[in-house]
N, C-alpha and C positions, 0 to 999 in steps of 0.2 A: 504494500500500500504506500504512495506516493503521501509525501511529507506535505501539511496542508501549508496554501500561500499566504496565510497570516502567520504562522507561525516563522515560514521563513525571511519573513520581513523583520523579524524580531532577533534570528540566531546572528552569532560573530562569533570568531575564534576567541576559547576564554586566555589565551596569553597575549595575542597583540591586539584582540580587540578591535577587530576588521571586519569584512565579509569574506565568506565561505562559497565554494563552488558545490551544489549539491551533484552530485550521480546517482541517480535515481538506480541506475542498472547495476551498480555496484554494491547500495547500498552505505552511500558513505558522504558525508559533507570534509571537501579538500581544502584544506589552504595551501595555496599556489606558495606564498610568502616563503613558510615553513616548510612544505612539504612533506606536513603528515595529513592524514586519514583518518577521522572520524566514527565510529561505525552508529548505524541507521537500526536499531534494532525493533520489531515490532511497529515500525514508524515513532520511534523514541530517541533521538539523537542522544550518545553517549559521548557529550563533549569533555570530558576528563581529562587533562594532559597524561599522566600517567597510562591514561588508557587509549592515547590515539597511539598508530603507528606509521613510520616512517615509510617512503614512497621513493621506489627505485625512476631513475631516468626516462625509462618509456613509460611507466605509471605514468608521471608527473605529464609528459607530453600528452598523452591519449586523454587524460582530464581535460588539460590546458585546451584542447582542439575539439574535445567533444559537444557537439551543435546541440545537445538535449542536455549540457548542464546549465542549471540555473543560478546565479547569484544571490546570495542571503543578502539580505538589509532592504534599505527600502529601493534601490534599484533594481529586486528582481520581479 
C-alpha cells in the first residue's frame, strides 16, 4: 500500500532535516544527500537513523533516475 500524500508532505530525513525521495517499488523513503534507505513497512515509514541503511552506487542512481519517485515535503 502506497504511503498517503498528506503524510508525505509532512516526512524529512530525521538527521539533516530535508526531503526524502519515496520508492514506492522498493519500499523505502531515500535521501539522495546521505545515501541511506529508509524502510516502508506496512505503509509505516521506519525513519530511525540506526535503522536506515546505507545504499550502494547503482542503488543510489536507479532512485536518483526513477520517474515514479516522489519527493516528501510540501513539493511533492
Amino acid at each position: 500500500m502506497a504511503l498517503d500524500s498528506f503524510l508525505l508532505e509532512l516526512l524529512e530525513d530525521p538527521v539533516d532535516h530535508e526531503s526524502l525521495l519515496y520508492i514506492e517499488a522498493d519500499h523505502v523513503l531515500y535521501n539522495p544527500r546521505r545515501r541511506v534507505a529508509y524502510q516502508v513497512i506496512d505503509s509505516i515509514p521506519v525513519l530511525l537513523p540506526d535503522e536506515s541503511t546505507p545504499v550502494s552506487d547503482e542503488r543510489h542512481d536507479a532512485y536518483v533516475n526513477d520517474p515514479a519517485a516522489r519527493s516528501t515535503g510540501k513539493a511533492s
